[in-house]
C-alpha distance (Angstrom), angle and dihedral (degrees) to the residues before:
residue distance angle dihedral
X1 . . .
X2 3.78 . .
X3 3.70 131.0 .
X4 3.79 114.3 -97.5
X5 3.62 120.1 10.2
X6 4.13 136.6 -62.5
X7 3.85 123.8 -156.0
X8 3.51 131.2 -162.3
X9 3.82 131.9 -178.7
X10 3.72 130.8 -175.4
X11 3.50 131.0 -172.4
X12 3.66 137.7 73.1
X13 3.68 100.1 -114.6
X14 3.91 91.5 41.3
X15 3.87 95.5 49.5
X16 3.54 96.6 34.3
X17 4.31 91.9 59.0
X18 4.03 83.2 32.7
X19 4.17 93.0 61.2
X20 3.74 91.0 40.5
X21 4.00 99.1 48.7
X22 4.09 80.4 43.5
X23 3.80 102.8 58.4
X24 4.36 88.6 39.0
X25 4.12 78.0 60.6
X26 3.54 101.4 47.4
X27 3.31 88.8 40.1
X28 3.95 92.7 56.5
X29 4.03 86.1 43.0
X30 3.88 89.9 -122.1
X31 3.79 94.5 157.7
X32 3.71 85.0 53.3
X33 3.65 97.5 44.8
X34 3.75 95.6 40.2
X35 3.76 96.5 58.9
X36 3.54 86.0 45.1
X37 4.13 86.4 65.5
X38 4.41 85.4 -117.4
X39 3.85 95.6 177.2
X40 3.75 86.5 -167.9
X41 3.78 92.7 80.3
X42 3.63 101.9 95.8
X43 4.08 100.7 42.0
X44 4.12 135.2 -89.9
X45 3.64 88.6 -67.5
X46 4.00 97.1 57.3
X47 3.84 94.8 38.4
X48 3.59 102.5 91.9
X49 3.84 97.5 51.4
X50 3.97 97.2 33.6
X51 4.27 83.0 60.3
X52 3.68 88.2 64.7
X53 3.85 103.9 32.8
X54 4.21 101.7 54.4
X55 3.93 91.0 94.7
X56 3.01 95.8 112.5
X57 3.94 95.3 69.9
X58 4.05 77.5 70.8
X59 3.57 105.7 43.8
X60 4.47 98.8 96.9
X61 3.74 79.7 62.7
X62 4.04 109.2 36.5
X63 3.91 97.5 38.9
X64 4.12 93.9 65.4
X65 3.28 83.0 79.5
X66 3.62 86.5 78.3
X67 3.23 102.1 54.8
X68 3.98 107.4 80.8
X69 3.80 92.5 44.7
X70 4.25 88.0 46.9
X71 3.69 83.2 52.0
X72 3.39 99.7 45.3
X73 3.34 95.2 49.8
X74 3.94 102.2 51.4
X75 3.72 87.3 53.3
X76 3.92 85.6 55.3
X77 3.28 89.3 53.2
X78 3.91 106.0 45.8
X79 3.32 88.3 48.7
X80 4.38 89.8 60.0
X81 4.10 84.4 52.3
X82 4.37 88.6 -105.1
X83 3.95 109.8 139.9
X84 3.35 107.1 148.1
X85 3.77 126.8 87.6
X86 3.98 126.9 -155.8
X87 3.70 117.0 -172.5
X88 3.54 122.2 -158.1
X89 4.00 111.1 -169.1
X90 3.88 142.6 106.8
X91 3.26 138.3 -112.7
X92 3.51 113.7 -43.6
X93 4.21 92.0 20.9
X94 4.15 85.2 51.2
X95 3.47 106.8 34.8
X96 3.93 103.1 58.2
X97 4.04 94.7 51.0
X98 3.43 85.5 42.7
X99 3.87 90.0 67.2
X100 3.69 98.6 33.7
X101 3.64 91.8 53.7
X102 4.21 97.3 46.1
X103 3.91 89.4 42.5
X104 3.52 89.5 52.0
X105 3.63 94.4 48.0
X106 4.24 88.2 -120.5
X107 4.06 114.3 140.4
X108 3.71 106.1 -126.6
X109 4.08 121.1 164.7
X110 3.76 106.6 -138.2
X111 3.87 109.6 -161.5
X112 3.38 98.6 -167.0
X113 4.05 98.0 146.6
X114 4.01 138.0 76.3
X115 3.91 97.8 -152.0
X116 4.05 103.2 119.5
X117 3.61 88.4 -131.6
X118 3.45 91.9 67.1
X119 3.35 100.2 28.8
X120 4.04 95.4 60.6
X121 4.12 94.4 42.3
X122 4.02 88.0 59.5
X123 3.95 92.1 40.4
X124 4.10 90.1 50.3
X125 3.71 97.0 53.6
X126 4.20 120.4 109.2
X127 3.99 97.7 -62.6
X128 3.73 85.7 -178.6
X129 3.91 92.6 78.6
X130 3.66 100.4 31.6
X131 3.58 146.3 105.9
X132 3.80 125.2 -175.6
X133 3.78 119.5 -149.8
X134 4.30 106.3 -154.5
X135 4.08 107.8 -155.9
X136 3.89 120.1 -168.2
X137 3.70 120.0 147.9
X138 4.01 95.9 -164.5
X139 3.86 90.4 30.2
X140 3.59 92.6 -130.5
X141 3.93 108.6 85.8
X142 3.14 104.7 137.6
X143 4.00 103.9 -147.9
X144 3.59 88.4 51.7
X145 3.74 106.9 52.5
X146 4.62 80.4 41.9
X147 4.11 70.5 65.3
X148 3.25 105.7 54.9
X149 3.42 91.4 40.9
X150 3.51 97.7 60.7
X151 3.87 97.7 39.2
X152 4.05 92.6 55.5
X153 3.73 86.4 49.4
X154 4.03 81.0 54.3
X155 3.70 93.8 47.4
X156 4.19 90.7 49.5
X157 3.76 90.9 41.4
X158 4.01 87.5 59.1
X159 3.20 99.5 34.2
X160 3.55 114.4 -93.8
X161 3.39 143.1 132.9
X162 4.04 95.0 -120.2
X163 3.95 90.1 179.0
X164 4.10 83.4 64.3
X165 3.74 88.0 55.0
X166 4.03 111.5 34.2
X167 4.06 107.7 87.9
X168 3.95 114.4 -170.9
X169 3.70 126.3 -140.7
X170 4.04 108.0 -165.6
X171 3.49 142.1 137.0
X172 4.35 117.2 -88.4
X173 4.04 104.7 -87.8
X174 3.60 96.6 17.0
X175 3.81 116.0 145.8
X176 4.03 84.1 -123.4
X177 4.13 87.7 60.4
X178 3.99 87.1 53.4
X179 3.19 89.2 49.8
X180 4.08 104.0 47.4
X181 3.90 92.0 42.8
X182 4.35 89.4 49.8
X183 3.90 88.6 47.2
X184 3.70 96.8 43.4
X185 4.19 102.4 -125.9
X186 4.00 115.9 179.5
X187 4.00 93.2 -96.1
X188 3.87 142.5 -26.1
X189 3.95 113.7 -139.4
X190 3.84 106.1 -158.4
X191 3.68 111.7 -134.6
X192 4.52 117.6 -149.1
X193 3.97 108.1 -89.6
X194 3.28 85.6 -147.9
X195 3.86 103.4 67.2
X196 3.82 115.3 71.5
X197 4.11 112.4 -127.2
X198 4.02 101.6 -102.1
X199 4.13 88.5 55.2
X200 4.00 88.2 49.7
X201 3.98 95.1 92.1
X202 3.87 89.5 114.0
X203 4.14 94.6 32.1
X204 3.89 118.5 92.0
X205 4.03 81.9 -80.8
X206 3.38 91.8 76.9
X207 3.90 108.2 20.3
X208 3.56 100.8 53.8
X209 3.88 101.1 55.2
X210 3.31 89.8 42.5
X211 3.83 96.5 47.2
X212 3.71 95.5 50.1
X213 3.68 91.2 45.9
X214 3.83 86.8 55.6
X215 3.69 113.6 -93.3
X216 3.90 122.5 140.2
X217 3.69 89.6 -120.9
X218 3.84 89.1 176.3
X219 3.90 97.8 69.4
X220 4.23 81.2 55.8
X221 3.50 91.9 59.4
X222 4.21 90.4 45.0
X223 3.54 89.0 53.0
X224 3.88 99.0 41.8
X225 4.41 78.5 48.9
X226 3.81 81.5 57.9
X227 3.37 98.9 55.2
X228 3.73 92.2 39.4
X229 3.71 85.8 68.4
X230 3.27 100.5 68.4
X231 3.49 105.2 42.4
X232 3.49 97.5 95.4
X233 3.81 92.3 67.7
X234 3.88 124.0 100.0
X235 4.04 89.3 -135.3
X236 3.92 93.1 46.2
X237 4.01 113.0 147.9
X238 4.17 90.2 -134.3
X239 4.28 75.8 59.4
X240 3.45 100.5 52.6
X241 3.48 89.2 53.3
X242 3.34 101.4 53.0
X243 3.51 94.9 53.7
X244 3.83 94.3 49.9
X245 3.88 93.9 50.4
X246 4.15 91.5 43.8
X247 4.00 107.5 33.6
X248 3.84 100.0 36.5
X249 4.49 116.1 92.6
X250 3.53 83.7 -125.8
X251 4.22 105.9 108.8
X252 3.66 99.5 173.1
X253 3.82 124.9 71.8
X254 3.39 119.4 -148.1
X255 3.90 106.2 -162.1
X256 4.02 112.2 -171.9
X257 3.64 108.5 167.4
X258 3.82 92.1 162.8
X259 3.76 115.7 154.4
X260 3.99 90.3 14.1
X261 3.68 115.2 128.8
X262 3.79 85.3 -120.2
X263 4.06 101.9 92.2
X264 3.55 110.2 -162.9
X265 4.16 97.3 5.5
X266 3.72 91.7 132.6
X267 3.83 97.7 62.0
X268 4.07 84.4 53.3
X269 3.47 94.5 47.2
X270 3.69 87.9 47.0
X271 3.65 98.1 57.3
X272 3.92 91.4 45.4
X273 4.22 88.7 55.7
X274 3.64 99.2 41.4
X275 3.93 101.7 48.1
X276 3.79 88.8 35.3
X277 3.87 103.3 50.2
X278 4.09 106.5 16.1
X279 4.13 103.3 99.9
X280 3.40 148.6 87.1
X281 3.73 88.2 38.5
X282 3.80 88.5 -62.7
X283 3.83 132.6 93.0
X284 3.80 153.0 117.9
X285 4.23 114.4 -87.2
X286 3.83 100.2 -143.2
X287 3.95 110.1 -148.1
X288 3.91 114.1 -161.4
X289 4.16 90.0 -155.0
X290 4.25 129.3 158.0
X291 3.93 125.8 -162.5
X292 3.54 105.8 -73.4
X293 4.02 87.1 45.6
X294 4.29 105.7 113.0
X295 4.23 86.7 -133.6
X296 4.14 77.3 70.7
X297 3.79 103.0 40.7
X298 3.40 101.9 44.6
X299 3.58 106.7 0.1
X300 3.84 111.3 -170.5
X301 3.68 119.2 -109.0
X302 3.89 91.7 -93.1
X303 3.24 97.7 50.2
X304 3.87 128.0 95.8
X305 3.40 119.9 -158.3
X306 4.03 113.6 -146.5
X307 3.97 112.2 -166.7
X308 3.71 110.5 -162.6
X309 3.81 107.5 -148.5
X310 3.75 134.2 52.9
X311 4.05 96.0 -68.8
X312 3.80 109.2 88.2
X313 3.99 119.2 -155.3
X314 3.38 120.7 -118.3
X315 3.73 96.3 -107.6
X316 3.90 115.7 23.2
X317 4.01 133.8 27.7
X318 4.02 140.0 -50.5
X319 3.70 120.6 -151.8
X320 3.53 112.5 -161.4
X321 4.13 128.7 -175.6
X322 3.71 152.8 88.9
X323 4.23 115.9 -61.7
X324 3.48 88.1 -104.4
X325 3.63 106.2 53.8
X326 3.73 84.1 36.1
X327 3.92 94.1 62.5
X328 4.03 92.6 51.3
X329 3.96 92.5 46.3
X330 3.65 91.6 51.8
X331 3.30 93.7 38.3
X332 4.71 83.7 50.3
X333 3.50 86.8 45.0
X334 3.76 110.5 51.3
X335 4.14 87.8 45.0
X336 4.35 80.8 53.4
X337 3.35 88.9 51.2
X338 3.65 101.5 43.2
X339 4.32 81.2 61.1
X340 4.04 93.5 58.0
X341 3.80 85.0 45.6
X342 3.81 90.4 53.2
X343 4.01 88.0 -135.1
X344 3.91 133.2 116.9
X345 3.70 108.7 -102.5
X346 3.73 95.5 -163.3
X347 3.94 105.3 55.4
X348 3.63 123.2 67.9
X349 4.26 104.9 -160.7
X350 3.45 87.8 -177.6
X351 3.72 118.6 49.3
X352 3.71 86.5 80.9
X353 3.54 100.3 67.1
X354 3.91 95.3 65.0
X355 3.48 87.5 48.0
X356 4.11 93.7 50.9
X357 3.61 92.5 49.1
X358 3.52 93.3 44.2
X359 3.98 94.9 60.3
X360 3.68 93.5 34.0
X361 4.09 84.7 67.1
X362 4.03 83.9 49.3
X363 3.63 93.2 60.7
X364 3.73 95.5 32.8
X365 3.94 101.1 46.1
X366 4.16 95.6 -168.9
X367 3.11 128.4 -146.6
X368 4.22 107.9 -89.2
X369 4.06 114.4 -85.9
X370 3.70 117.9 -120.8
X371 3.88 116.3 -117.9
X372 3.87 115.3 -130.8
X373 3.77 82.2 -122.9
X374 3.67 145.0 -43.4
X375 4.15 127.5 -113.9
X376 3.79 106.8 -166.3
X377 3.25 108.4 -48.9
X378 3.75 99.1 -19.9
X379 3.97 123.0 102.4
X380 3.61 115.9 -149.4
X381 3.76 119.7 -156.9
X382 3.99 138.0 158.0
X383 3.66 154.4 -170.1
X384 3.97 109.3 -101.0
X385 3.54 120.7 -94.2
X386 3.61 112.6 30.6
X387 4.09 102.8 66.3
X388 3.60 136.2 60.2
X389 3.45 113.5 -133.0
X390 3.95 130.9 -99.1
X391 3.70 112.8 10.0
X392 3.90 138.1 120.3
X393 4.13 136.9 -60.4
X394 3.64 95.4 -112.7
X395 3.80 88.6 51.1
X396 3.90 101.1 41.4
X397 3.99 80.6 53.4
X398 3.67 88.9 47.6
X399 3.58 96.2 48.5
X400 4.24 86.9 47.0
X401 3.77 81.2 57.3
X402 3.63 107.0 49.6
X403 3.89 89.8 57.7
X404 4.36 86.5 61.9
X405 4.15 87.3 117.4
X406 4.28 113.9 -138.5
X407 3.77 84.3 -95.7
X408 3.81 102.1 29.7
X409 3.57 139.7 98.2
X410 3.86 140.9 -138.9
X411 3.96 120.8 -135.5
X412 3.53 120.8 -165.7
X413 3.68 114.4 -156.9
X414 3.83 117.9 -167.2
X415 4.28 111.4 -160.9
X416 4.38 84.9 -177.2
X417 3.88 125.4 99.2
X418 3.93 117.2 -59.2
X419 3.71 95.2 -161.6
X420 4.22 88.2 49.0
X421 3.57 108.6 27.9
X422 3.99 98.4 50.5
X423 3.08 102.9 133.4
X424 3.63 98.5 66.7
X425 3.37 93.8 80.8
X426 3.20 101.8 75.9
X427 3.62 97.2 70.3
X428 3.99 90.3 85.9
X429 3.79 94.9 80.9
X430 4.38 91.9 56.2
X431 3.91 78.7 47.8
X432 3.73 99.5 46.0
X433 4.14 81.2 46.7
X434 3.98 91.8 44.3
X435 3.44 100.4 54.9
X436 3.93 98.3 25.3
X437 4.15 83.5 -132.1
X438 3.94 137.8 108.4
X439 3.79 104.8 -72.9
X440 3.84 113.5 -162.5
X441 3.67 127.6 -159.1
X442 4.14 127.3 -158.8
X443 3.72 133.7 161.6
X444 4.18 110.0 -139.2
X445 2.92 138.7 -83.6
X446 3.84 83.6 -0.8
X447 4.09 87.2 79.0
X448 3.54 96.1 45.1
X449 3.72 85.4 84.9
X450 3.25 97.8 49.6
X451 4.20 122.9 19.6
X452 3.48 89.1 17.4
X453 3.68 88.3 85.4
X454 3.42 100.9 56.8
X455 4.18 96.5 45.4
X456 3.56 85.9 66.7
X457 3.86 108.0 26.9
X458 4.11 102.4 36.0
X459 3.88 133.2 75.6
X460 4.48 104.5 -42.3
X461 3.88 87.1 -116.0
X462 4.05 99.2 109.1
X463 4.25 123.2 104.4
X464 3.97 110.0 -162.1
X465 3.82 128.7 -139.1
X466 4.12 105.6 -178.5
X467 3.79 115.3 -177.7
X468 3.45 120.5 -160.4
X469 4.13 141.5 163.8
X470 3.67 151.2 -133.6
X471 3.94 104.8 -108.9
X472 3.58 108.4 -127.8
X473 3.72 98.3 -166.6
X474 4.02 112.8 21.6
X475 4.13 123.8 -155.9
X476 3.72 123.8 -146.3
X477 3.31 117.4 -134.5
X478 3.94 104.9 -137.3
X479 3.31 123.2 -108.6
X480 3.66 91.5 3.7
X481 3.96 123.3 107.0
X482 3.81 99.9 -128.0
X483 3.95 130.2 34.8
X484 3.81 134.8 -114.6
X485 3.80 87.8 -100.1
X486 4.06 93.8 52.3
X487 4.09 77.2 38.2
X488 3.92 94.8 63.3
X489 3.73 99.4 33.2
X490 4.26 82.1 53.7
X491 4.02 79.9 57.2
X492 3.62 106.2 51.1
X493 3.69 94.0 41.0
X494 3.96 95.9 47.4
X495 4.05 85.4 49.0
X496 3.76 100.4 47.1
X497 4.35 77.6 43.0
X498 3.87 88.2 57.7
X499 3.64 98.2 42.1
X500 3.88 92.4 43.7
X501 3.35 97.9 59.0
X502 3.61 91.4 48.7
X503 3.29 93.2 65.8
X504 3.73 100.3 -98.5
X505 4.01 118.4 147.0
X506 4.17 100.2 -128.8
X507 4.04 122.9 -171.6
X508 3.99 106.3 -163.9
X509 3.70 115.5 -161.8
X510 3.59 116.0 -170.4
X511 3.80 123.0 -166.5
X512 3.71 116.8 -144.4
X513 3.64 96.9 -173.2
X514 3.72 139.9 5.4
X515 3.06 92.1 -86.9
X516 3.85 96.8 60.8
X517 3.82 79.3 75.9
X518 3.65 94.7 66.7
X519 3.72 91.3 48.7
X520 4.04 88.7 50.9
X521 3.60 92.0 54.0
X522 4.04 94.8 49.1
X523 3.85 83.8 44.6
X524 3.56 97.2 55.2
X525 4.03 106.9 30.9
């Protein structure tokens, strides 16, 4: 694989919207302009916020400092026996290590969930050898400082000095930063203010999890410098791309980087398109696809198919290039694209409202919604509107299914444990095949961070199915008046809330024993 990045696109359509949308940016010297940090790029309504969110541009060059400290402080810790790294972040703060690391072949556990399941499993693993690396830009996120509450309970409960192992990642004059510095935690990395969390791959967010876990975090940086270089060019690769994801018909990204030496690139890439380009009624619908996936075999005719790795399909683009150089292209790209789509790439107006609802229901505690009805172990409820009363799984799902419009898409969101309930996500391909549309696939509340923007914000074309399940065994989250499992259930119910009362049809199946799983997966394949 080469240094920097390579992009191919075939297709007449595709090339043919690609070439136009390219000479309209040359002509308006946007490579120029955004190297030069030109806030004016996206419009009077996007200035004030892209003034304070083009750090990225800078990052090859400001992150190095990093590096000694990172280095210094691995050795410190190999040498006390610790060799293990949990991270406890969202979305952008998780999802960029969590690449690095599995491309690099480097174990890192990514706790990036607040089902109690999951929760516990991560918080009962060999605390002797580990360290645990807490991420939060505004140093408020709720699910991660439930985290690293419950972890330094762990530590004290075995023992150990959990101060002497929690590092913080944060932005300078965050309440987190207070907070780290009055408690006394190993180290706080300051993050740039001025770059938003899903461009942070190359920040402190994602080099100092991945540098403690064992990465060469360096050679990122060298390749990102790489691509830096030829950014400034009106034929640059990061360009091209740009205008292929932002000028082309084709509203729905199918991203298949199956077999590429980049594990997990797709969910990062995901994030980055979602939160950038979902709003205003507008956006890009990131699919996280491989071969066998339908959006690949016969993708539908606005669909584009994005391979990443050398091998470009027949009708759509390859993006081809070291993780590094990869990140910054993306990263080039998605802002390019945000400029054809007349939006702001850098704000997210509706991540909030999840979050709102969700803590309203906190302080509220309502009284418990009535299914329509239960099958086995399976509670069925629904959004008003779209479904007639009592009836059967397979016909609730049905029902979900018919209201997929011609141009929609269906998003399954899954608020259960990752590390446990695995399996279920392989039910989006018999969807994708059922409904012949985009089928998305996200576990809660990791993809409130990160699709979650674009259910509510982008075009009104999405149908919901949201899985969730009776906690068995809850966790309380000290200090705190509610636990993760009142935490989660807060989450699901504020989303499905959100997306209700925008008009969204949304099918809630909720499994009251483990074996409700096994009637979800008949259901649905």
């Amino acid at each position: 694989m080469t240094v920097g990045v390579t992009v191919q696109v075939h297709g007449e359509g595709i090339v043919n919207a690609q070439t136009a949308a390219l000479e309209a940016l040359k002509l308006d010297e946007v490579p120029r302009k955004l190297l030069e940090h030109d806030a004016t790029l996206w419009g009077a309504h996007a200035e004030s916020e892209a003034a304070i969110r083009l750090g990225w541009l800078d990052v090859v060059e400001t992150s190095r400092q990093f590096l000694g400290p990172l280095s210094a402080l691995k050795d410190a810790f190999a040498k006390e026996g610790v060799d293990r790294v949990i991270l406890c972040g969202m979305g952008g703060s998780s999802l960029a290590p969590e690449v690095i690391c599995a491309s690099a072949h480097v174990p890192l556990t990514v706790l990036d969930s607040t089902h109690p399941d999951q929760v516990r499993t991560v918080a009962q693993g060999d605390l002797t050898r580990t360290a645990v690396v807490v991420s939060s830009k505004s140093g408020s996120t709720l699910e991660t400082d439930s985290q690293r509450r419950v972890l330094l309970e762990a530590f004290t409960a075995a023992g150990i000095d959990g101060k002497q192992r929690i590092v913080v990642v944060t932005d300078p004059g965050s309440p987190f930063e207070e907070l780290a510095k009055n408690e006394g935690y190993r180290a706080v990395f300051l993050a740039d203010p001025h770059v938003g969390g899903r461009y942070s791959a190359l920040t402190a967010f994602g080099l100092v999890p991945s540098a403690l876990a064992g990465v060469d975090v360096a050679s990122l940086l060298d390749d990102a410098a790489a691509m830096l270089s030829t950014l400034g060019d009106d034929d640059n690769a990061a360009l091209h791309l740009g205008a292929a994801l932002g000028a082309d018909k084709r509203d729905k990204i199918a991203l298949n980087a199956d077999g590429s030496p980049l594990v997990g690139f797709g969910d990062w890439a995901e994030q980055l398109i979602a939160e950038s380009t979902g709003k205003l009624g507008k956006g890009l619908l990131p699919v996280v696809v491989d071969n066998a996936s339908p959006e690949v075999t016969w993708p539908a005719e606005d669909v584009h198919v994005i391979r990443i790795g050398p091998e470009a399909p027949a009708l759509g683009t390859s993006v081809d290039g070291t993780l590094g150089a990869q990140f910054l292209a993306w990263e080039y790209a998605v802002a390019i694209s945000g400029r054809l789509l007349g939006i702001d790439p850098f704000d997210q107006p509706d991540v909030e409202s999840a979050k709102k609802a969700a803590r309203g229901l906190l302080d509220e505690t309502p009284a418990p919604e009535a299914p329509l009805f239960v099958e086995g172990a399976v509670e069925v409820y629904a959004s008003p509107g779209w479904i007639d009363g009592p009836g059967t799984l397979t016909a609730a799902v049905s029902s979900l299914l018919a209201t997929v419009q011609p141009r929609g898409y269906l998003s399954v969101m899954a608020y259960l444990d990752r590390l446990r309930d695995s399996a279920l996500a392989a039910v989006r391909i018999p969807l994708a095949r059922k409904t012949e549309r985009p089928v998305t696939f996200g576990w809660g509340p990791r993809f409130l961070h990160s699709t979650g923007q674009y259910h509510k914000g982008g075009p009104p074309i999405g149908s919901f199915l949201q899985i969730t399940g009776l906690v068995t065994e809850d966790l309380q989250i000290p200090n705190r008046p509610f636990t993760f499992g009142t935490l989660i259930a807060a989450q699901a119910a504020g989303d499905a809330k959100v997306l209700a009362g925008h008009g969204r049809p949304v099918l809630r199946l909720h499994l009251t024993s483990p074996d409700g799983l096994r009637q979800v997966l008949e259901a649905l394949s």
